[in-house]
N, C-alpha and C positions, 0 to 999 in steps of 0.2 A: 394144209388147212388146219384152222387153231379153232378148237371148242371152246368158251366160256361162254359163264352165266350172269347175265347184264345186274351189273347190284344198282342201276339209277333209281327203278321204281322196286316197288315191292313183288310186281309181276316175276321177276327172274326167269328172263328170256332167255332160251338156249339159243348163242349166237355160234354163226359157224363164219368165220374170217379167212378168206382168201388171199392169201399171203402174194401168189402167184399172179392176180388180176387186180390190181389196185387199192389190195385191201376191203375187196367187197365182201358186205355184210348179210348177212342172211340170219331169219329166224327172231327176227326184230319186231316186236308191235308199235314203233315209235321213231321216230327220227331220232331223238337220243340217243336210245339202242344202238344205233349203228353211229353216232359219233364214238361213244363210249368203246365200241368193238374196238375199230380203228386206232384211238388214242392208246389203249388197253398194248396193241400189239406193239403198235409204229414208238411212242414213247408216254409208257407206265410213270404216273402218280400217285401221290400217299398223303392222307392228311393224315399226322402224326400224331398221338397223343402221350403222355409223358405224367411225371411229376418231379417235381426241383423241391429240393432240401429247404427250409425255411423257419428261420431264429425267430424267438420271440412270439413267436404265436400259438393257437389253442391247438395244433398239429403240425408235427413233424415235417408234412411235405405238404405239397401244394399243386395242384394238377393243372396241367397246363398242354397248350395245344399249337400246330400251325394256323394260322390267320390264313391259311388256303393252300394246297396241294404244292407238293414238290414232289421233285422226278426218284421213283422208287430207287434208284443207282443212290442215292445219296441220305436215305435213310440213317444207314449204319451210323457214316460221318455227323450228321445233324445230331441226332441223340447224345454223340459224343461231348457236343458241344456241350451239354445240359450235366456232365460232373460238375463244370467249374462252377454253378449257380447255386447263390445260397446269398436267398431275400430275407429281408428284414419286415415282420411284422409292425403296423397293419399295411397293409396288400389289397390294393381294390380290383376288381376283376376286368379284365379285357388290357393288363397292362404290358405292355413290349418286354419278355424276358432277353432274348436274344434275339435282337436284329437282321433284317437283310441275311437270312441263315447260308452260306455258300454262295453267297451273289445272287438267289434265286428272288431279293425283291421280298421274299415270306415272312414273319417276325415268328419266333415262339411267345404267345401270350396266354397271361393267366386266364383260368376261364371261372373263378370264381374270387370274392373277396375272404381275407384273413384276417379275423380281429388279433389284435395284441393279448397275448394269455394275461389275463388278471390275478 
């Protein structure tokens, strides 16, 4: 049996997941809850957040995120990806840094825009 604490709502429901009977969820106040339990144990994901080197503008770097969850196993690798990026100022936000990240379909995108340093 696996303890966590459901992060969907701000409630943080003490879930108890039965590894043993199908993955049953208990301690749930919500149907969420007990997807969240389940995905949590059966196969863990991460929205990733980051920031990438970037030339030409009013700062150094540039923060940037997944466009949607990927599998916690592939964290490390994904980040990795994000040495070799290095954008050129101006930089408008929600723009595809690293594509399709490990086959997972995810892009890393910026999440804000960067003027040109004047």
């Amino acid at each position: 049996m696996r303890e966590l604490t459901c992060i969907v709502c701000p409630k943080g429901c003490r879930l108890k997941v039965d590894e043993e009977h199908d993955w049953a969820v208990t301690g749930n106040s919500c149907p969420r809850g007990a997807e969240y339990g389940k995905a949590e144990c059966v196969a863990p994901t991460r929205v990733v957040t980051s920031t990438v080197r970037i030339e030409g503008g009013t700062h150094r770097r540039i923060p940037v995120k997944t466009s949607g969850p990927i599998p916690k196993k592939d964290v490390f690798a994904a980040m990795a990806l994000l040495d070799a990026v290095c954008l050129q100022a101006p930089v408008e936000a929600h723009v595809p840094v690293v594509r399709d990240i490990l086959g997972t379909g995810v892009d890393f995108i910026t999440t804000r825009a960067m003027k040109r340093e004047d």
